[in-house]
N, C-alpha and C positions, 0 to 999 in steps of 0.2 A: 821392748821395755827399756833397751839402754841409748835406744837413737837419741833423745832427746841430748843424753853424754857425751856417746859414741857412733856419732852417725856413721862411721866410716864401718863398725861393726856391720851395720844393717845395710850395709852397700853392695855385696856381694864379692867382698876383698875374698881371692884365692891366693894373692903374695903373703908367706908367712913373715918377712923380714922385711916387707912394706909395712903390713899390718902393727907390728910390733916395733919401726919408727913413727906410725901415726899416735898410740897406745903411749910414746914416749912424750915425746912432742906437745901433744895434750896434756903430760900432765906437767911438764914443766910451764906450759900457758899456764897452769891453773896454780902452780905455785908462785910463780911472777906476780900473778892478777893477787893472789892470798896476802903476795908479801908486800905490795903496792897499798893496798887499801888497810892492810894492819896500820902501817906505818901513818897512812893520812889521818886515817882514825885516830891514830893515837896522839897524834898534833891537833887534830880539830878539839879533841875534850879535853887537852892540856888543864884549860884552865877551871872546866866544871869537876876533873879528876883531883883538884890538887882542895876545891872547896867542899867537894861531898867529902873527901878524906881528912880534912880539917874536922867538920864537924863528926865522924864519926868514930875518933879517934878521940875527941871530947866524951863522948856518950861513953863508949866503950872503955873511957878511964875514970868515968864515973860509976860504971858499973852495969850499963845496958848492953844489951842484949841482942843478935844480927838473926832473923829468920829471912831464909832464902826459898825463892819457888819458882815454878814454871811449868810448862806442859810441853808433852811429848820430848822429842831433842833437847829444849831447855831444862825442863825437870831436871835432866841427869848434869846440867849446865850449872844447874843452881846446887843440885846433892855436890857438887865439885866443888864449889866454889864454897859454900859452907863449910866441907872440910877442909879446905884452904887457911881460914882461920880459926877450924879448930884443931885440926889438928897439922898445925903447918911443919914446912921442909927447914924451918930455921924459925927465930924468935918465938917468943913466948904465946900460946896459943889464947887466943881471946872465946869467948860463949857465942858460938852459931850454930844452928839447928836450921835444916834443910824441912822444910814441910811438904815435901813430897817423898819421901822416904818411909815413913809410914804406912804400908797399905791396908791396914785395918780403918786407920784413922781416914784416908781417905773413901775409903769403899763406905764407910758407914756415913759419910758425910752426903756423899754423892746419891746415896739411897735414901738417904734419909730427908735432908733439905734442900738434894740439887745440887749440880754440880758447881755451878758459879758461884757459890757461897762455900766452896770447899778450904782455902785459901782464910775467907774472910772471916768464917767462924776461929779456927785456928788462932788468927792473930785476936780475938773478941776475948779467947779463953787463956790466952798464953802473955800478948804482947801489953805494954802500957807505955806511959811517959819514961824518953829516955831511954827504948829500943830502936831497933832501926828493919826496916822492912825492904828488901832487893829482890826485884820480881826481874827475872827474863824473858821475854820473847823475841819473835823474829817478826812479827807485826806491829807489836807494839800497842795493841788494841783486844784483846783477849779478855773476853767481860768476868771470867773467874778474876783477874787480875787488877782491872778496874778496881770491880768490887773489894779486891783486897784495899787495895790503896786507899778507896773512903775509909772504909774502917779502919783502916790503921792511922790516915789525918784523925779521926774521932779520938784517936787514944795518943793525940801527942806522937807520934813514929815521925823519924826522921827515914823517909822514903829515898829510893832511887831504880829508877825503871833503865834496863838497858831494851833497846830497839832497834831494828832496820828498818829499811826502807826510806822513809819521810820522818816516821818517830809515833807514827797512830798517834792512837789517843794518849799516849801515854807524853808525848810533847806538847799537848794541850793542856793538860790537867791539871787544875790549881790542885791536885794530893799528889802528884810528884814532884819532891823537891828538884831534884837531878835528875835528866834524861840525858844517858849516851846512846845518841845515833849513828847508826853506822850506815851511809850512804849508799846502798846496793841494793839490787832486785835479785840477788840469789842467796840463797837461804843458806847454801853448805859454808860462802863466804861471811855471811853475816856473822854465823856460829864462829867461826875461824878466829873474827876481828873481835867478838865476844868476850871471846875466853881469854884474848892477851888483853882486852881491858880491864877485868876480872883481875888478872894475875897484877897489873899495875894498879888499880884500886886498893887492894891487899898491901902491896908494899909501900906505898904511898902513904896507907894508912901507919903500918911501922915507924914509916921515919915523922909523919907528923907525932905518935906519942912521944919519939922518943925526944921531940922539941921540947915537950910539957914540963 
């Protein structure tokens, strides 16, 4: 189960103090590689970080609204990151709601109308002109998420889709305004470069209000 990680696990390593220089070794590769592709990432959307944070720092000092979502891994990407502006480590907290933290509202959702519309109903009953809608994935193409994004262009939502890979659909799509992609075919790295652009979005957003 961990070759694909650890092939040297599955190798039939008998050296305790080989094994546990290979176990090292790896994970310093992997911190290298996390901390290489943070850093590109975070140059490459320099300029779409500093425009999406512009406008949502207009919204949000007018009085809208941030709902954040995602599935599986990102779900808890997006409940983070919503609490990041609500309830943050310094500055004044601003109004976001994570829409997967709920499991009533989802389980009833997904029974009821289907799962791809779990998201979209959400923002139909919650969101309008002058909110802001940040969906995460690591594809970037997740049809619950899609579908959120129409509906929330329908309601006026100033959108922003974070993604890996290429950028799926979510770098196609005349309903997202802002796409940050993150350049990689591995998922744990995706999440990684993710969350520090999260964490810079947020501050980014701080200092454009506090320009206003």
């Amino acid at each position: 189960m961990t070759g694909f990680l650890y092939p040297f696990l599955d190798a039939g390593e008998r050296d305790r103090d080989a094994l546990l220089r290979d176990l090292a070794a790896s994970a310093r590769s992997k911190a290298l590689q996390s901390a290489a592709l943070r850093a590109s990432t975070l140059a490459a959307c320099a300029a779409d970080l500093d425009r999406a944070a512009v406008e949502m720092a207009r919204r949000f000092a007018a009085g809208g609204r941030l709902f954040c979502f995602g599935n599986g891994g990102s779900s808890t990407d997006a409940t983070t990151l919503a609490g990041l502006f609500a309830r943050p480590p310094l500055h004044a907290p601003l109004p976001a709601w994570s829409l997967t933290a709920d499991q009533a509202v989802l389980t009833a959702l997904g029974n009821d109308v289907g799962f791809d519309l779990v998201f979209a109903r959400q923002l139909m009953a919650r969101g309008g002109p002058g909110d802001m809608a940040v969906a995460l994935s690591t594809s970037g193409s997740s049809r619950d998420l899609v579908a959120a994004f129409r509906e929330a262009r329908t309601r006026g939502m100033f959108t922003v889709g974070f993604a890996g890979y290429d950028g799926g659909r979510f770098a196609e799509s005349p309903d997202v305004d802002v796409c940050f992609t993150v350049d990689s075919q591995s998922v744990h790295r995706i999440q990684e470069a993710q969350a520090l652009l999260g964490y810079q979005l947020w501050a980014t957003v701080h200092d454009r209000m506090g320009d206003q």
